[in-house]
C-alpha positions in Angstrom: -101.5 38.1 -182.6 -99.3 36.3 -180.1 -96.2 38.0 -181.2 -98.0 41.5 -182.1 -98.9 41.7 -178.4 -95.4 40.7 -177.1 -94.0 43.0 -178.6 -95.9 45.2 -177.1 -94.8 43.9 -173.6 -90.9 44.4 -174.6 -91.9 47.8 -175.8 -93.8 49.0 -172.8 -92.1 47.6 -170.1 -88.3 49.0 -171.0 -89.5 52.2 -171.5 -91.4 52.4 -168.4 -88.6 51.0 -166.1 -86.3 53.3 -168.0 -88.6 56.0 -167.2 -88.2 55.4 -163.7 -84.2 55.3 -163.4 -84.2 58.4 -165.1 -86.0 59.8 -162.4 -83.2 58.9 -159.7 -80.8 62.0 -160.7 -77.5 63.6 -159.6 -78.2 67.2 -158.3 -77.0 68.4 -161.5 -79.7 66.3 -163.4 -78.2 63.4 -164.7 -79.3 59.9 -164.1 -77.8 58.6 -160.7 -77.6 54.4 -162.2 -75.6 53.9 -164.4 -77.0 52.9 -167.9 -75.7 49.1 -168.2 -77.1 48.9 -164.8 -80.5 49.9 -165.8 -80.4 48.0 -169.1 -79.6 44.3 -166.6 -82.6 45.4 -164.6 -84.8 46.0 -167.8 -83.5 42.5 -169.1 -84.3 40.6 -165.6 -87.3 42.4 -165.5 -88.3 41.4 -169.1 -87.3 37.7 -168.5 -89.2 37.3 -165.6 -92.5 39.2 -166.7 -92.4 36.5 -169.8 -91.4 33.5 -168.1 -94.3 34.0 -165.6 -97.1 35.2 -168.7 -95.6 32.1 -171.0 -96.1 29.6 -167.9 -99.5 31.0 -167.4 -100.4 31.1 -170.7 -101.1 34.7 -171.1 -101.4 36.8 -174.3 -98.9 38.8 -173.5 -96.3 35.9 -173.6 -94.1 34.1 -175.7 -91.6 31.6 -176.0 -90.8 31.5 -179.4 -90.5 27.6 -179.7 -88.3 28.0 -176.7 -90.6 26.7 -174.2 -90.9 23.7 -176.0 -87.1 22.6 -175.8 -87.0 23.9 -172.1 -90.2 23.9 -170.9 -92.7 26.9 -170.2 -91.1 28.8 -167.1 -87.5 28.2 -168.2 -88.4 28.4 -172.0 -90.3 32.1 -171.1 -87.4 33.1 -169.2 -84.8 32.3 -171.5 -86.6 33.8 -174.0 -86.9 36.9 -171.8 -83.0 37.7 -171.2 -82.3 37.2 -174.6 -84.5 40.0 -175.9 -85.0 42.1 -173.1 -81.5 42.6 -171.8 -80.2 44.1 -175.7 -82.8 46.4 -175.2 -82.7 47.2 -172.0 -79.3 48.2 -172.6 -80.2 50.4 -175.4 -82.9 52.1 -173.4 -80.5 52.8 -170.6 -78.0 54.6 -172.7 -81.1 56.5 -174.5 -82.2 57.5 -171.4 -79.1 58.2 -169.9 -78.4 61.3 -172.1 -79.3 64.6 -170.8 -82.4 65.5 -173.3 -84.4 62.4 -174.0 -87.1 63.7 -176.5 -90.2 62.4 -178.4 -88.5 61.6 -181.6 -85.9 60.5 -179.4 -88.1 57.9 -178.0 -89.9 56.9 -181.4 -86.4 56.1 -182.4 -86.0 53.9 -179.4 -89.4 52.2 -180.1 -88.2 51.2 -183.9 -84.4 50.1 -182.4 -87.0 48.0 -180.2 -88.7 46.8 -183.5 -85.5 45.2 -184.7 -84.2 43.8 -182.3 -87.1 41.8 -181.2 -87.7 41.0 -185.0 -84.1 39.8 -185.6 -83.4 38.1 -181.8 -87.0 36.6 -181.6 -87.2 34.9 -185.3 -83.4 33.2 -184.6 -84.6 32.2 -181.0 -87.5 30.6 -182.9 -85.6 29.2 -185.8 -82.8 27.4 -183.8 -85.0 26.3 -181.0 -87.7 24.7 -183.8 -84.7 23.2 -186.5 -85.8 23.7 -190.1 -82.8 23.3 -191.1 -79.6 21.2 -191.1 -76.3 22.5 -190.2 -75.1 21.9 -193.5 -77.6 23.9 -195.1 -76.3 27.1 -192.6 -73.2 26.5 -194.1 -75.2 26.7 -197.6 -76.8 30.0 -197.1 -73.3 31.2 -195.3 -71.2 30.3 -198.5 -73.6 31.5 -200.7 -73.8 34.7 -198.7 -69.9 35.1 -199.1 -70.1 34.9 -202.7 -73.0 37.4 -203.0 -71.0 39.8 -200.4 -67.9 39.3 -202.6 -69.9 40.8 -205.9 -71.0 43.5 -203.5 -67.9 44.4 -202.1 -66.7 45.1 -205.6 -69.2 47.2 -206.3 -68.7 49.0 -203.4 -65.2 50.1 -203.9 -66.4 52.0 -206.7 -68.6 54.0 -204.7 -65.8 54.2 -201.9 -63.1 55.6 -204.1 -65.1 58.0 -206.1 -66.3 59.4 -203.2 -62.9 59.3 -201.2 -61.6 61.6 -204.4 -64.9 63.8 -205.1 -67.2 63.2 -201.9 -69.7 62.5 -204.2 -71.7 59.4 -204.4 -71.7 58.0 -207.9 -75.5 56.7 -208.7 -74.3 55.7 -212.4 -72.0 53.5 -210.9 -74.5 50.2 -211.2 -74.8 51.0 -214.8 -71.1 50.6 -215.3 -71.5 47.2 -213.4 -74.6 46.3 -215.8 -72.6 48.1 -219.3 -69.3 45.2 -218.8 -72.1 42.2 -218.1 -73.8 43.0 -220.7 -71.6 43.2 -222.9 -69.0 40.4 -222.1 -72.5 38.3 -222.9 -72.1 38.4 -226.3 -68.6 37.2 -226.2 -69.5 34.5 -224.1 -72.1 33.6 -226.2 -70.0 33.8 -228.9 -67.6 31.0 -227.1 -70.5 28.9 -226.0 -71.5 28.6 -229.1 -69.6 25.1 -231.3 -68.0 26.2 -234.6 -69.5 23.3 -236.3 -72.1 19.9 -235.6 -69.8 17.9 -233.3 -67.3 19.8 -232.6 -66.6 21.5 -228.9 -67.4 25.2 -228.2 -63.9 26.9 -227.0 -65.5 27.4 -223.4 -65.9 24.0 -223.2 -62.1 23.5 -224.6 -60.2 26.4 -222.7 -62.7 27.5 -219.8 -59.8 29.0 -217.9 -58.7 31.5 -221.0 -62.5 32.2 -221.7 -63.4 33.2 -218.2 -60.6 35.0 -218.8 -61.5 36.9 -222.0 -65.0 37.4 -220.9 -63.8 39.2 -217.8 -61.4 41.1 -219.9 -63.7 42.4 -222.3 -66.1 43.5 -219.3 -63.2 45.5 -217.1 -62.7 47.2 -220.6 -66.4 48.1 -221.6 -67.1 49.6 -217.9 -63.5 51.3 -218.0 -64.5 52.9 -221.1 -68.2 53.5 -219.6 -66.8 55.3 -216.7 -64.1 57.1 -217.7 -66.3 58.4 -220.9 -68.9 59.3 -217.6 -66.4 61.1 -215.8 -64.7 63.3 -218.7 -68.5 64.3 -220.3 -70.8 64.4 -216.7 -68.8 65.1 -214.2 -65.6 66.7 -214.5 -67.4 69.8 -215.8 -69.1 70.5 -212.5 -66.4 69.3 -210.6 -66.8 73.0 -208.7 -70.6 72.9 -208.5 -72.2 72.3 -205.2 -72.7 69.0 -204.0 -75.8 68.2 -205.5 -75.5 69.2 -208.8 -73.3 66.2 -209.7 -75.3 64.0 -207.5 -78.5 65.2 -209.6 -76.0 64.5 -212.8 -74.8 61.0 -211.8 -79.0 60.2 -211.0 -79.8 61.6 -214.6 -76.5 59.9 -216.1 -77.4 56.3 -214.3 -81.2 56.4 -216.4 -79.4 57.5 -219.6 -76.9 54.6 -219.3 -79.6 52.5 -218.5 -82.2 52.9 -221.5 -78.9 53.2 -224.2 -78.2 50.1 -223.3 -81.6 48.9 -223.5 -81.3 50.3 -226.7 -78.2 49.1 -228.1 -79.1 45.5 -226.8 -82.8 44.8 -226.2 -85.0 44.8 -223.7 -85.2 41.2 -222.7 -83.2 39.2 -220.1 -80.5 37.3 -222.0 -79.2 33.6 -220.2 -75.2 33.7 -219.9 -73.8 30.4 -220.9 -72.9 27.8 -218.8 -69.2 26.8 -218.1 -68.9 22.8 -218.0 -66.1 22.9 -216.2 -67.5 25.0 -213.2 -70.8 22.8 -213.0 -71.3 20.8 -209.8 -69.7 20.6 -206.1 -66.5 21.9 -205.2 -64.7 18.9 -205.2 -61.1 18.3 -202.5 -59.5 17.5 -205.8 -60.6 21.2 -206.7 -59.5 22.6 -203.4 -56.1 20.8 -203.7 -56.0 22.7 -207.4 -56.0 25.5 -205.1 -53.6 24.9 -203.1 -51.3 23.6 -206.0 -51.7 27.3 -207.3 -50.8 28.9 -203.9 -47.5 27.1 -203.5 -46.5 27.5 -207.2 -47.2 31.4 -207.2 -45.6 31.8 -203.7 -42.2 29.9 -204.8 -42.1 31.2 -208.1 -43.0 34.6 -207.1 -40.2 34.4 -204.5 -38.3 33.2 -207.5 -39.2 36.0 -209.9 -38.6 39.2 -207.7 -34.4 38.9 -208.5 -35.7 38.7 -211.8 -38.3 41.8 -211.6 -35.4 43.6 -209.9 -33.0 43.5 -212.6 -35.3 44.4 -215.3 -36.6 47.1 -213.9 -32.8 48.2 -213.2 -32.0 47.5 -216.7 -35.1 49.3 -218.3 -35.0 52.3 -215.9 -33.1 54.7 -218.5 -35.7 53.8 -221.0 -38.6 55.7 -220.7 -41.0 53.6 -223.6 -40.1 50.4 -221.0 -40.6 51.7 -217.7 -43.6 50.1 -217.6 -42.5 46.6 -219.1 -41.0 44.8 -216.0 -44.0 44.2 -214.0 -45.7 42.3 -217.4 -42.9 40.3 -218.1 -42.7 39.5 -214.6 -46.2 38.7 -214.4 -46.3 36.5 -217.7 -44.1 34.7 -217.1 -45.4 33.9 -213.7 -48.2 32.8 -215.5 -46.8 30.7 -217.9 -45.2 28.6 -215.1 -48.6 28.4 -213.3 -49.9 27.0 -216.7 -47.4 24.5 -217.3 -46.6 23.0 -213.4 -49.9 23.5 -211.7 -51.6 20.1 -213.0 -48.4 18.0 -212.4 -48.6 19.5 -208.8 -52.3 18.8 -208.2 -52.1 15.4 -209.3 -49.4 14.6 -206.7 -50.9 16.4 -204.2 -54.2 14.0 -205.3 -52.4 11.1 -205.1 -50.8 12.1 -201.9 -54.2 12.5 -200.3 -55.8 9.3 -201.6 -52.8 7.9 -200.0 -52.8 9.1 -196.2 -56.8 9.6 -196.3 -59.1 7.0 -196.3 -62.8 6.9 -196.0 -65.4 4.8 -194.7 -66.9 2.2 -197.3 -70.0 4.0 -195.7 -69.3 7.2 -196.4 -67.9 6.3 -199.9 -71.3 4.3 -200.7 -73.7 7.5 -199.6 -71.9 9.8 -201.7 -70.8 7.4 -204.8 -67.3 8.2 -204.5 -64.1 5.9 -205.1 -61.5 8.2 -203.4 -60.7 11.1 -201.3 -60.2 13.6 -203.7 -63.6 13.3 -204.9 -65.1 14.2 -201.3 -67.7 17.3 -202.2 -67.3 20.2 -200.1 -69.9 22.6 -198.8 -69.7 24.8 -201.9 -70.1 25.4 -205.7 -67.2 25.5 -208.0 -68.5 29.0 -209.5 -69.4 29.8 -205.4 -65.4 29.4 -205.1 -64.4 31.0 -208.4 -66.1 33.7 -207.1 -65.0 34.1 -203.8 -61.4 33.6 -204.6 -62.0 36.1 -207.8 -63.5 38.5 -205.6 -60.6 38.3 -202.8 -57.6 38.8 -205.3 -59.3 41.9 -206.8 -59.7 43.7 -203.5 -56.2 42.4 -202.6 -55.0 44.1 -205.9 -56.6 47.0 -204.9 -55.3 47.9 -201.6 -52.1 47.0 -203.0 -52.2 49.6 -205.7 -53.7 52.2 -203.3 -51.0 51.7 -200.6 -48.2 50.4 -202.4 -48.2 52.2 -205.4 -46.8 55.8 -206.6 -50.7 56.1 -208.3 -51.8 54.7 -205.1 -49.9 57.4 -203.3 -51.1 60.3 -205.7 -54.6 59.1 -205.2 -54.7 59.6 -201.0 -52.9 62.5 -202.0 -55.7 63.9 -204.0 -58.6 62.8 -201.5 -56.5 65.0 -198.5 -57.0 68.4 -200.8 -57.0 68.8 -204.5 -54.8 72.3 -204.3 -51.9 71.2 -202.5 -51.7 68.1 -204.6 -52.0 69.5 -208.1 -48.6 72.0 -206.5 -46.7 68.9 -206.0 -46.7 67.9 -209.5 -49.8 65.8 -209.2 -52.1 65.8 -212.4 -55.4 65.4 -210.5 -57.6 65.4 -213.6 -55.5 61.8 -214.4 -55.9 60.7 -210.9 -59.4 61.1 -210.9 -59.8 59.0 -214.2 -57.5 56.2 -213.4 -59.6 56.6 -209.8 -63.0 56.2 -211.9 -61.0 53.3 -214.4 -60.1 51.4 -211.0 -63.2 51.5 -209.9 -65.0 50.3 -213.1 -62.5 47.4 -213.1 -64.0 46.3 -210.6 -67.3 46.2 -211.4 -67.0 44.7 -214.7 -65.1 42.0 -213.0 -67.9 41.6 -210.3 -70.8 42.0 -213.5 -69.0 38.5 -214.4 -68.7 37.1 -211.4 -72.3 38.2 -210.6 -73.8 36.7 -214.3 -71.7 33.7 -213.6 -73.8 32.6 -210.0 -77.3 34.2 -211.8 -77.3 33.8 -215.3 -79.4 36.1 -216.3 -78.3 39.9 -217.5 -80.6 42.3 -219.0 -80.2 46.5 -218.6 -82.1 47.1 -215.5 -79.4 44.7 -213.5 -77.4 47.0 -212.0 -80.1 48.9 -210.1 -80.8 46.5 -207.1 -76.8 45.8 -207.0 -75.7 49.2 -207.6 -78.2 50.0 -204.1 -76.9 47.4 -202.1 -73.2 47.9 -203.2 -73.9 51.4 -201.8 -75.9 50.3 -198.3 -72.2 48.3 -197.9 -70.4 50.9 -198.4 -72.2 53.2 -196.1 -71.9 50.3 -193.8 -68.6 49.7 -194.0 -67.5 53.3 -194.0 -68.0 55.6 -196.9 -64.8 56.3 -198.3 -62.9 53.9 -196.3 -61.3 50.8 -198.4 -61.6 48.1 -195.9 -64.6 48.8 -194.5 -66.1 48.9 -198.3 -64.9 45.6 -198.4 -66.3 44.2 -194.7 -69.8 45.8 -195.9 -70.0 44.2 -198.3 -69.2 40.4 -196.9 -71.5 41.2 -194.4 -74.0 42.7 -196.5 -74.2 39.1 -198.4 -73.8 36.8 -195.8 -76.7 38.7 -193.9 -78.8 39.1 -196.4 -78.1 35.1 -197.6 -78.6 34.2 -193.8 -81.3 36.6 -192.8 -84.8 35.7 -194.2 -84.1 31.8 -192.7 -82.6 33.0 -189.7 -85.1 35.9 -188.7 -88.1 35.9 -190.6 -89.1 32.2 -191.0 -89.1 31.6 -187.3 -92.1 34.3 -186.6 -93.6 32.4 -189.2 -93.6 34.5 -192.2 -95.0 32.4 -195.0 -92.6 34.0 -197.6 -89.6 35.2 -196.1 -87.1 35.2 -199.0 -89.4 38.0 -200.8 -88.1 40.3 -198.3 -84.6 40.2 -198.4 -84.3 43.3 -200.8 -85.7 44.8 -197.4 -83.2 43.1 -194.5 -80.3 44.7 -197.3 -82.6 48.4 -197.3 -83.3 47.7 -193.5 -79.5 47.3 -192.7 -78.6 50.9 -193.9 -81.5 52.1 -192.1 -80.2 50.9 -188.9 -76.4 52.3 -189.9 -77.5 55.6 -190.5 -79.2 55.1 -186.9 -76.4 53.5 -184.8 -73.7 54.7 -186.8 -73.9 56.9 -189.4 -70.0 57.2 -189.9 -69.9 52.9 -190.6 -68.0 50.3 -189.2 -64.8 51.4 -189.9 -65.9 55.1 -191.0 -64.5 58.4 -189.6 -66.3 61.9 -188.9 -67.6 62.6 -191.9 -68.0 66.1 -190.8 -64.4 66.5 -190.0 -61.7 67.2 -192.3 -59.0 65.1 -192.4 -55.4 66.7 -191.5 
C-alpha cells in the first residue's frame, strides 16, 4: 500500500508542476523555461514533498530502506532526488513539445511507472544489503554469459534483416535444430566404450567441444539455408508481410518436425569434467598462454599466408587453400606449446605471488594458481566463445570481398546484381552466417543449462530479437551491445529492482524485465542504441 500510494505522489506531482510551466509561454506558444529547468524543479520539489511525508510518517511517503541508513528527513529526501529529478526531466521535455496530448500523457504516466519501479527497488536493495558484492559480480558474470548466447542469436536476426528487411521468426528454430542435434553426438562422446574405460569427452574435452559445436553450425546451416531456398526466396518480391507470415508459419513447422524426429521430452546434455568448478588463475593464465602464442605465431604466420596465397593465386581449385593451411597450422602450434607456456607462466606466478596462510586455509588452496575467480569455467568458455564469433563476424563483414558483397546487397539489390554480384549466393551465405552462429550459441547455451528439448528456441529466439531491436536492427555492433546488455540486465534485474519493493518471487519475472526492455525501446528509441532512421534509405 505504502509504495502503491507513492507512486501516486511521483505521478501527480510532476505532472501537475509540469502543467504549470507549460503555462508560462513565448508569444508564439512555446514553453518560456526551459525543460531541464522544469525537470530540477520537479525533482526538488519531489525530494522535499517526500522528505517532509517520510519524516512525518505519512502514507504518501517513502524511503525505500533509505531512511533507515540516513535517517527520516535526509533518508525521504534522498530518496526524493533520486526518483523525482529523472522524471521530472522527462516530464519537462514531454511537455516542452508543442502538442502535448492524452495518449501523450498516458505515455508519460507508464515512463513514470518504470522509472520509479527500477530507481525505487535499487534504492531499496542497496540501501537494505541482501547481498554481497561478490554475489553482484555473480549475477553480472552470469549476465555476460547469458548476453553472449544472445548476442549470437541476434546477429542472425540483424543480418537477415540488413539483406531482406525482414525479421526472421524461424530463426530460434535454427538455434534449437543445431542444439538438438549436436546432443546426440555429445551423448554419443559422454558415453564410455566399455566398463572402466574413459568416455572421449572425458579424454579430449577440447576436440569434443569442438566436434559438438561443429556438427551444430552444420545442422542449423543446413536448417537455414534449406529455409531460405524453400520459404523465402520465392516471395522474395511479395510485400513485407507475406514472408513475415511465412517465417511465423516456417518457425511452428520447424518446431513440431523436430519434436517429431526427436521426442517430445527435455533431454540433459552431458557434463564436461574438465569445465566443472571455478575458473581457476591457473585457467585464466591458460588464457593468457593462448593470447601470446596466437599473437606471436600469427605475427609469424602472415609471411607465410602471403606467399601461399601468391603461389596458389594462378590455381583456381586452391584459391581458397591458404587461409586453412595458415589456420591449421596455427593450431597445431597452439596445441603443442600452449601447456609448456602455462606451466611457466604458473610457476612464475607461484613465484612472485604469495598469499596469506589465512586466505590459503579459507579457500583450501596450496598456491596462487589455484586462487578461484568470480566465474565458472563453462561461464568463461562461453564468454570468450561468444567474443571470438562476433569478432569473426565483423571481420568477415568488413574485411572480406563476401563481406563487401554483402553491404553491397543490403544498399540495393539492382545495382549490386549489375556489378557482378550473385545476390541469390549472398543472401544464402548471409542466412549460413547467421545460422553459424546460432548453432554455436545452441552449444554454448546447452553447455550453461543442460537441458534441450524442441520448444528451446522460442524464449531465446524472442529475446535474441528484443537485443537486436535494442541494439539497432540491422546494425552489427549494436546487435552485439543488445545483447550484453540484454543479459547482464536481465541477470541483474530481478535482485536489483524487484526484490527491494519486496516482491516475494522476483526471478519469475525476468522473462518480463527482457519483454519490458523492448517495450521501453520502442518508446524512447525505436531506431535502438546504435540504430539509424529506419524510415530513411540509406545513400
Amino acid at each position: 500500500m505504502e509504495l502503491a500510494t507513492n507512486l501516486l505522489f511521483y505521478i501527480i506531482v510532476p505532472i501537475a508542476v509540469g502543467y504549470i510551466f507549460r503555462q508560462i509561454t513565448t508569444e508564439d506558444g512555446m514553453p518560456r523555461v526551459p525543460w531541464y529547468i522544469t525537470g530540477l524543479v520537479i525533482g526538488v520539489v519531489c525530494g522535499i514533498g517526500n522528505a517532509i511525508l517520510v519524516s512525518s510518517g505519512l502514507l504518501f511517503g517513502s524511503g525505500f530502506h533509505l531512511d533507515e541508513v540516513l535517517g527520516p528527513f535526509m533518508g525521504g529526501l534522498g530518496t526524493g532526488l533520486f526518483i523525482g529529478i529523472p522524471n521530472g526531466l522527462i516530464t519537462g521535455y514531454d511537455m516542452s513539445r508543442r502538442r502535448f496530448t492524452i495518449i501523450d500523457g498516458w505515455l508519460l504516466v507508464f515512463k513514470i511507472l518504470i522509472l520509479f519501479v527500477v530507481i525505487g527497488g535499487t534504492v531499496s536493495s542497496l540501501a537494505a544489503p541482501k547481498y554481497s558484492g561478490e554475489q553482484w559480480l555473480d549475477f553480472f558474470v552470469f549476465g555476460l554469459a547469458q548476453g553472449g548466447i544472445y548476442a549470437l542469436i541476434a546477429l542472425g536476426y540483424t543480418l537477415v534483416y540488413g539483406i531482406l528487411f525482414m525479421i526472421n521468426f524461424a530463426h530460434g528454430e535454427v538455434f534449437m535444430s543445431g542444439a538438438f542435434t549436436a546432443f546426440f553426438v555429445a551423448q554419443a562422446m559422454a558415453t564410455p566404450p566399455a566398463k572402466g574405460e574413459p568416455a572421449f569427452l572425458d579424454v579430449y574435452p577440447f576436440f569434443g567441444l569442438i566436434i559438438v559445436m561443429l556438427v551444430a553450425m552444420v545442422t542449423s546451416t543446413v536448417v537455414a539455408v534449406t529455409l531460405e531456398r524453400v520459404a523465402y526466396r520465392p516471395l522474395r518480391r511479395a510485400p513485407r508481410l507475406v514472408p513475415l507470415i511465412t517465417a511465423i508459419g516456417a518457425s511452428f513447422f520447424l518446431q513440431y518436425t523436430f519434436r517429431g524426429l526427436y521426442g517430445s521430452g527435455v533431454e540433459a546434455y552431458p557434463e564436461i569434467p574438465s569445465l566443472k568448478g571455478s575458473l581457476l588463475l591457473g585457467d585464466f593464465l591458460l588464457g593468457v598462454a593462448i593470447l601470446i602464442i596466437a599473437v606471436v605465431i600469427g605475427w609469424l604466420m602472415v609471411p607465410l599466408y602471403r606467399r601461399l596465397k601468391k603461389q596458389w593465386e594462378n590455381t583456381p581449385s586452391l584459391r581458397w587453400a591458404p587461409f586453412p593451411v595458415t589456420l591449421v597450422i596455427l593450431l597445431l602450434v597452439l596445441y603443442f606449446v600452449t601447456i609448456p607456456l602455462q606451466g611457466v607462466l604458473i610457476n612464475a606466478v607461484d613465484g612472485m605471488v604469495t598469499l596469506s596462510p589465512e586466505t590459503m586455509q579459507k579457500l583450501d588452496i596450496t598456491v596462487a594458481s589455484e586462487y578461484p575467480l568470480p566465474a565458472t569455467r563453462i561461464q568463461a568458455v562461453v564468454i570468450v566463445a561468444s567474443i571470438l564469433l562476433m569478432v569473426g563476424l565483423y571481420y568477415i563483414v568488413h574485411y572480406t570481398k563476401l563481406g563487401k558483397a554483402m553491404r553491397a546487397v543490403a544498399e540495393d539489390k539492382d545495382v549490386a546484381a549489375l556489378m557482378g554480384i550473385d545476390v541469390d549466393r549472398i543472401i544464402t551465405m548471409t542466412f549460413a552466417l547467421g545460422a553459424v552462429l546460432a548453432g554455436a550459441a545452441g552449444v554454448l547455451y546447452a553447455l550453461i543449462f543442460r537441458q534441450v528439448h524442441f520448444f528451446m528456441g522460442f524464449i531465446p529466439g524472442l529475446k535474441a530479437f528484443t537485443a537486436a531491436v535494442l541494439g539497432g536492427i540491422g546494425n552489427i555492433p549494436g546487435a552485439m551491445l543488445g545483447g550484453f546488455f540484454l543479459g547482464v540486465f536481465e541477470s541483474l534485474g530481478p535482485s536489483l529492482f524487484l526484490e527491494g519493493l519486496g516482491i516475494p518471487a522476483p526471478y519469475q519475472l525476468k522473462d518480463a524485465i527482457a519483454f519490458t526492455m523492448l517495450v521501453l525501446v520502442l518508446i524512447f528509441r525505436p531506431t535502438g542504441i546504435m540504430g539509424v532512421e529506419l524510415s530513411k534509405k540509406k545513400a
